[in-house]
C-alpha positions as CSV (number, residue, x, y, z in Angstrom):
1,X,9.0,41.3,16.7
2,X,6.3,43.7,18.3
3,X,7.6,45.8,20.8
4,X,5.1,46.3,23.9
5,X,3.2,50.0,23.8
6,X,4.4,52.1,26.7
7,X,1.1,52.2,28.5
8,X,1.1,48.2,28.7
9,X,5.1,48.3,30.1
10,X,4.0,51.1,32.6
11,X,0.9,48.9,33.7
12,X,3.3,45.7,34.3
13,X,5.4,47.7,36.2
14,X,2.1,49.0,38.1
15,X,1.3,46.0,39.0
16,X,4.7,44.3,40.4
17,X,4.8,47.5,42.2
18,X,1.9,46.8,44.2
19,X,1.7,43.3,44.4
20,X,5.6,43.9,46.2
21,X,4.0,46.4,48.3
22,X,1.0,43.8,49.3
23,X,3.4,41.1,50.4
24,X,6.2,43.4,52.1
25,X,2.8,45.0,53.9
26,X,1.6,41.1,55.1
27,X,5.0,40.5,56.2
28,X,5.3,43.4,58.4
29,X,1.9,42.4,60.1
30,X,3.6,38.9,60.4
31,X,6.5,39.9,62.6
32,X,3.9,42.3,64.7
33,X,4.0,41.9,68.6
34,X,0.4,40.1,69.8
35,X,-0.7,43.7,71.8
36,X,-0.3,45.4,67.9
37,X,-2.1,43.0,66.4
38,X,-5.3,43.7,68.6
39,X,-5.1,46.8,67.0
40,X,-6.5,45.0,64.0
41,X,-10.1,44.8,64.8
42,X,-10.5,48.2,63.6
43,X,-9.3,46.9,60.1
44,X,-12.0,47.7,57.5
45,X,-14.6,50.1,56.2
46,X,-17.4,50.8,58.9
47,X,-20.1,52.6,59.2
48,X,-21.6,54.6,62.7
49,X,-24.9,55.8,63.8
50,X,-24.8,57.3,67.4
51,X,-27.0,59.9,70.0
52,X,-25.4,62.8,71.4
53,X,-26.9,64.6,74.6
54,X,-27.1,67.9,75.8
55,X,-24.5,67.9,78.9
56,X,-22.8,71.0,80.0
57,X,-20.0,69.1,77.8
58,X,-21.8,68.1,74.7
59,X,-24.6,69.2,72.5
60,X,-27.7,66.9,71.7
61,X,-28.0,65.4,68.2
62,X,-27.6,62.6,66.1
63,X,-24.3,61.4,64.5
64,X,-23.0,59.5,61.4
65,X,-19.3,58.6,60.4
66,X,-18.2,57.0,57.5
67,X,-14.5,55.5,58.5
68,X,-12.4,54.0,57.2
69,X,-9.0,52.1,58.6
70,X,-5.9,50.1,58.2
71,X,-2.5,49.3,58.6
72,X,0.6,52.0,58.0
73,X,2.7,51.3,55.2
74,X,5.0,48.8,57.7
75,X,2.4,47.7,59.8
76,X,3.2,50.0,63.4
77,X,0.0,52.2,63.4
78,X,-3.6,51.5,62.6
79,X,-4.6,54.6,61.1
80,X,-8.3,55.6,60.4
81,X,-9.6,58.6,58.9
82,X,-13.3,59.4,59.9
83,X,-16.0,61.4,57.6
84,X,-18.2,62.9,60.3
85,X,-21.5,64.4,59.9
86,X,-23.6,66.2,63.1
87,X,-25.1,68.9,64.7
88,X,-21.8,71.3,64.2
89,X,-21.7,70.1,60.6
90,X,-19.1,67.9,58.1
91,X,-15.3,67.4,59.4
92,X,-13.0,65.0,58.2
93,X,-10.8,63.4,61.9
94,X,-8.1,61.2,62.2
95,X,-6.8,58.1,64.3
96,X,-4.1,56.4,65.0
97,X,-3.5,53.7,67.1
98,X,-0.1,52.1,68.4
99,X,1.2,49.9,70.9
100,X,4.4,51.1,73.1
101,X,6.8,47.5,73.6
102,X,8.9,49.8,75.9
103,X,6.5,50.8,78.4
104,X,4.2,48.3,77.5
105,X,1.4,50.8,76.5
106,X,-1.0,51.3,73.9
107,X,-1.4,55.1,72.3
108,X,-4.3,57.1,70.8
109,X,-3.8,60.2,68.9
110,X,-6.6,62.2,67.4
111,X,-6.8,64.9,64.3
112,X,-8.9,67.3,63.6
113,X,-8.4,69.7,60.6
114,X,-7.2,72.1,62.5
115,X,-3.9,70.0,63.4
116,X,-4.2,70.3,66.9
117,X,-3.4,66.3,68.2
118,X,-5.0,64.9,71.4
119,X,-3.5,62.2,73.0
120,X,-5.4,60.0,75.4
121,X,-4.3,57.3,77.1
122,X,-6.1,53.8,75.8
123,X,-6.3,50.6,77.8
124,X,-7.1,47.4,76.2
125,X,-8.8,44.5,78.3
126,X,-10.0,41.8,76.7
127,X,-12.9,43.3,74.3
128,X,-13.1,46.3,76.1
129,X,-10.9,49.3,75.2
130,X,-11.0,52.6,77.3
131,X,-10.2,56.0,76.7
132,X,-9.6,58.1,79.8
133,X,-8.4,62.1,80.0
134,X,-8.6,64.5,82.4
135,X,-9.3,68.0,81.3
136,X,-10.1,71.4,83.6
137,X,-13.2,73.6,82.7
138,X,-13.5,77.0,84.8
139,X,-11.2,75.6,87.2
140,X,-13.3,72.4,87.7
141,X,-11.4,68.7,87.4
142,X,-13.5,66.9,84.8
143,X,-12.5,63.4,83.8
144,X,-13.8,62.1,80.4
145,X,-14.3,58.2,79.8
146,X,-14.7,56.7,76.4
147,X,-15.7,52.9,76.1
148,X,-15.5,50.6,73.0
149,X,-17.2,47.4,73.1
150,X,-15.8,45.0,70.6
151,X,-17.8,41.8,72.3
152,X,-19.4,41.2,68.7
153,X,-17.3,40.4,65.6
154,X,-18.1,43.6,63.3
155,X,-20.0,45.4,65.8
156,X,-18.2,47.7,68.2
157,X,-20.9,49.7,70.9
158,X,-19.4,52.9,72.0
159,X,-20.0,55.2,74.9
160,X,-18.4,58.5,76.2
161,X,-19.1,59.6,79.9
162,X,-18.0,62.6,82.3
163,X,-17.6,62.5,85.8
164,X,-16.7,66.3,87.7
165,X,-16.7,64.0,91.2
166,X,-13.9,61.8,90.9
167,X,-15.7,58.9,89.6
168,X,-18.6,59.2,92.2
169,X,-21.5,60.1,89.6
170,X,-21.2,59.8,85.7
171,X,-23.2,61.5,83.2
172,X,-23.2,60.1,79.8
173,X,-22.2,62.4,76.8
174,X,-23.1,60.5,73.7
175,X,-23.5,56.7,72.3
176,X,-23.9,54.3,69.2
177,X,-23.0,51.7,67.3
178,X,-20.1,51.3,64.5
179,X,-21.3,49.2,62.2
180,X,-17.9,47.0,60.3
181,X,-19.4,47.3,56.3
182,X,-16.0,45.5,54.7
């Protein structure tokens, strides 16, 4: 009788591994609440060409990401780590998305390398999904508004504004295109 070489036992074992991983992984996306699972459109590789403009909030340039998304381990966040490339150089970000059944909320939270999170509040109607914070420069009120567009399967448009009026007059910061490659 041959007895199976420890490499081909350890590759079995590999491979149950994973394939019980894949199914426990599909069935926690199976038991997720409807609001999670609009969370899902950002599943996938994608790709992202936008403009920046000079603003006395931004700098002007172009911009590329390479991003990449999906699914926590038990299905609750929708994480995606973003490979960005502009005019202040290459950083590596991170996303995660969630939805809040208690207060009936959904959650952004952003990473840069330098650890320091930003949370903004995200709302979610139909195809539109808007970011909204309020931050203070020199003692000025300056509210920040990021839309994603999700109207085309694959395709999400993407815009960030500023208003320092309370919503009166809005200058726009930067926009483009996410492009969803797999």
């Amino acid at each position: 009788m041959r007895i199976p070489s420890l490499a081909a036992v350890l590759c079995v074992i590999l491979c149950l591994m994973g394939a019980i991983a894949a199914l426990l992984r599909a069935s926690a996306q199976s038991t997720q609440p409807p609001e999670l699972k609009k969370l899902d459109l950002w599943s996938g590789q994608w790709t992202t060409k936008g403009k920046l403009y000079d603003t006395p909030h931004s700098h002007a340039g172009e911009i590329t990401i390479t991003m990449t998304c999906a699914w926590s381990a038990y299905a609750g966040y929708m994480i995606c780590d973003h490979l960005i490339n502009g005019p202040a150089g290459r950083r590596n970000d991170l996303s995660i998305f969630t939805y809040n059944q208690a207060d009936k909320s959904y959650k952004f939270c952003g990473f840069d390398q330098t650890g320091v999170p930003r949370s903004t509040p995200l709302t979610i109607e139909g195809n539109i999904w808007s970011y909204d914070t309020d931050e203070e420069e020199n003692g000025k009120k300056v509210h920040m508004k990021t839309i994603n567009d999700f109207s085309r399967p694959g395709i999400v448009t993407w815009n960030t504004k500023f208003s320092e009026d309370g919503g009166a007059h809005w200058t726009l910061m930067n926009e483009g295109v996410d492009t969803k490659v797999r």
